[in-house]
VOMI-287674 format. One record per residue (C-alpha): x, y, z; residue number from 1. Coordinates in pm, 1 decimal, always signed. Example, Ala and Ser with C-alpha at 12.3 -4.5 7.8 and 13.67 -1.06 7.14 Angstrom:
2
NODE|X|Y|Z|n
NODE|+1230.0|-450.0|+780.0|1
NODE|+1367.0|-106.0|+714.0|2
END
This chain:
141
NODE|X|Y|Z|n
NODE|+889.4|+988.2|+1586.6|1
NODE|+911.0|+708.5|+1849.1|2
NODE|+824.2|+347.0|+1716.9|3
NODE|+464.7|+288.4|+1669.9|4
NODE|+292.1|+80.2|+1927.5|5
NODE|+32.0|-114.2|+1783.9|6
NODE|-14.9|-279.7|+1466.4|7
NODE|-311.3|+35.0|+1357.1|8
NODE|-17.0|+304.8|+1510.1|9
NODE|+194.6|+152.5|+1214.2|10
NODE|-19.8|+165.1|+936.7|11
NODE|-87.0|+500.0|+1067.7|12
NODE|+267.1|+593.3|+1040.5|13
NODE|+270.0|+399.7|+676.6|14
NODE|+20.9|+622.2|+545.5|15
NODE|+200.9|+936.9|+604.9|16
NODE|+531.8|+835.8|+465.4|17
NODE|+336.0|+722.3|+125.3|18
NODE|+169.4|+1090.1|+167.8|19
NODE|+571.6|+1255.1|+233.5|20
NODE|+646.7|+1015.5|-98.5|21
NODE|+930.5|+855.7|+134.2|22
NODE|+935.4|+541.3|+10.5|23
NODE|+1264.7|+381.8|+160.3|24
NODE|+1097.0|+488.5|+490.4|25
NODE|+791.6|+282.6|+426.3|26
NODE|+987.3|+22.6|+312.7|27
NODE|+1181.1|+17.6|+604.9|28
NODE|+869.3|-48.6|+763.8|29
NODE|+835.7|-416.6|+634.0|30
NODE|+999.3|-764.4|+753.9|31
NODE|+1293.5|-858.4|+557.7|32
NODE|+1062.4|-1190.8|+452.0|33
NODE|+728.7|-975.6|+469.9|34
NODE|+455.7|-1098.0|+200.6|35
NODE|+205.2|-846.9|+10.4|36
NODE|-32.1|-1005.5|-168.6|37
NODE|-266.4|-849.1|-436.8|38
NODE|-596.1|-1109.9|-482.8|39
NODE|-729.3|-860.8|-723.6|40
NODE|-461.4|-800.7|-912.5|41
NODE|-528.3|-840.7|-1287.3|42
NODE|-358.3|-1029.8|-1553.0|43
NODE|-8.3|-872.9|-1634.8|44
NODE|-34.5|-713.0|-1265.9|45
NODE|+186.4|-907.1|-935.1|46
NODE|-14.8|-1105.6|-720.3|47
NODE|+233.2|-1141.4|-471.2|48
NODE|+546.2|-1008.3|-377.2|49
NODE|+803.3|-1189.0|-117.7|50
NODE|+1039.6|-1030.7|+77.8|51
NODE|+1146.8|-679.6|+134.9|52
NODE|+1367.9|-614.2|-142.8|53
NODE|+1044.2|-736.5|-386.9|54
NODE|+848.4|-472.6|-265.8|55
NODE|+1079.0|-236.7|-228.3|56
NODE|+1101.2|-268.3|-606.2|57
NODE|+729.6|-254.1|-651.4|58
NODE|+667.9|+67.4|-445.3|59
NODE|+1006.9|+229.5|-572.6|60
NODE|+842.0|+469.5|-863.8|61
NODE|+483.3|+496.2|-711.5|62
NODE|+548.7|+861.0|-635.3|63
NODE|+653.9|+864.6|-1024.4|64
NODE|+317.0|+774.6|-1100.5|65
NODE|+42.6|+845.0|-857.5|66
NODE|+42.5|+1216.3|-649.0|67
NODE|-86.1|+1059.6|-328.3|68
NODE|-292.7|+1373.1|-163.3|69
NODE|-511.8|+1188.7|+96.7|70
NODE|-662.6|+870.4|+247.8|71
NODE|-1025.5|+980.6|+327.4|72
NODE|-1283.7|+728.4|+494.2|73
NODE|-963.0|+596.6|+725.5|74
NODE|-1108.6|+295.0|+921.4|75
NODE|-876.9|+63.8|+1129.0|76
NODE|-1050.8|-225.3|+1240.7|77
NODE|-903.7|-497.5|+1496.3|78
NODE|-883.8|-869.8|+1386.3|79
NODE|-889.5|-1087.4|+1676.3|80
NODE|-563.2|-1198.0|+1633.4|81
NODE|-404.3|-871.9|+1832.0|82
NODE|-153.4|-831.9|+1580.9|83
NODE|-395.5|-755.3|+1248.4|84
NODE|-587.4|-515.3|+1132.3|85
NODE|-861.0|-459.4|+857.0|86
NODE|-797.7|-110.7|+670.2|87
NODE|-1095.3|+10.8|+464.9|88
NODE|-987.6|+310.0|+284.6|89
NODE|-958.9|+546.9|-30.1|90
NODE|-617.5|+677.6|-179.0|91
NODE|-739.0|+990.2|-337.7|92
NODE|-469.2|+1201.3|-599.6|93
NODE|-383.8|+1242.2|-899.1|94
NODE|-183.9|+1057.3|-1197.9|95
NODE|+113.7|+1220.5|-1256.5|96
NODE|+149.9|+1134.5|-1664.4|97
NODE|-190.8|+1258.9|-1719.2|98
NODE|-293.1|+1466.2|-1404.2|99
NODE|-609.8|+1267.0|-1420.0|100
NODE|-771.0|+1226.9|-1067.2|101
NODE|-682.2|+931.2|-877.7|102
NODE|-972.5|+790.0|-653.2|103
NODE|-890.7|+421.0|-537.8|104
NODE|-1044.7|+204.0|-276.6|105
NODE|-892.7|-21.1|-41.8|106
NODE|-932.8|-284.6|+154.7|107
NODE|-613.6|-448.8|+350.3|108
NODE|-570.0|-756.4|+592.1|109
NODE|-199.8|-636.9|+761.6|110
NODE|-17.0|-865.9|+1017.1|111
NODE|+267.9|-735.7|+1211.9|112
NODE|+524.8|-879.0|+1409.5|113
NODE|+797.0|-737.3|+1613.4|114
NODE|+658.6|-382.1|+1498.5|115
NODE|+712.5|-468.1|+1126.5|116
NODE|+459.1|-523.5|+832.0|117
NODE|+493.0|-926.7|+824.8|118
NODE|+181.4|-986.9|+561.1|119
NODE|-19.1|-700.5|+385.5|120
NODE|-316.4|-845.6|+166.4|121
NODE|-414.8|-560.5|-58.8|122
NODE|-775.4|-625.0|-189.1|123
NODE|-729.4|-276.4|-434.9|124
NODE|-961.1|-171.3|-704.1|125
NODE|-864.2|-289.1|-1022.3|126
NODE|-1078.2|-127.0|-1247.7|127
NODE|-925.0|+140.0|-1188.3|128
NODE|-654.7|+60.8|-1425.0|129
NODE|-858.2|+114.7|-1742.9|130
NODE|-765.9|+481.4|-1673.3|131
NODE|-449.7|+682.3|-1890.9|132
NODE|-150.8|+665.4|-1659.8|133
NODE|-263.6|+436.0|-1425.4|134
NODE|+58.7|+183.2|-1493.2|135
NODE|+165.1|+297.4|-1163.5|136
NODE|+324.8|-29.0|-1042.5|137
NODE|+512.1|-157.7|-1403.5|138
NODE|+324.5|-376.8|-1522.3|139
NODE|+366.1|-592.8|-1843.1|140
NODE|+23.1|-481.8|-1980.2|141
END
């Protein structure tokens, strides 16, 4: 696949590496000092990770944990700022220690520059978490 173009081409191309569970490629995807930021994020959960090799380490066992099957409701909207986006969306799969559904909802803020992820503010669901399995990220809960 040729590099994508714009900042929504990226996140695009994001999504279905998550869905392929190829994780190094997403990573590769990032800034070496790109920021993701988790607002919701609960007690015991990261609120923000800095730097490539931090997420790298955050993402590297999702596909141990969550069975990614789809992101339904996929809508890219442009900031103003040319280079972000606002992604409303659902991750929808299941949770691989309990095969429990997995139904999350999204909403992201995601910068780019020089066709890397430079900031990626996750607004995720975390209620969510009060399911069986759902330690998908390592948390110290």
């Amino acid at each position: 696949m040729s590099a994508p173009t714009s900042p929504a081409d990226l996140y695009r191309h994001s999504l279905r590496l998550l869905l392929d569970k190829d994780i190094p490629a997403w990573v590769a995807l990032w800034a070496e000092d790109g920021l993701m930021e988790f607002p919701f994020a609960p007690e015991g959960w990261p609120r923000r990770l800095e730097g490539r090799e931090a997420i790298a380490a955050y993402m590297r066992h999702y596909p141990d944990h969550i069975d990614l099957h789809d992101f339904p409701d996929l809508l890219i909207h442009q900031a103003a700022d040319p280079q972000t986006v606002v992604v409303e969306m659902r991750g929808v799969g299941r949770l691989v220690e309990t095969g429990a559904p997995f139904d999350m909802t999204y909403i992201a803020v995601v910068t780019v520059r020089d066709g890397r992820f430079a900031s990626y503010r996750d607004y995720w669901n975390p209620l969510v978490l009060r399911e069986d399995g759902a330690d998908f990220a390592g948390s110290s809960r």
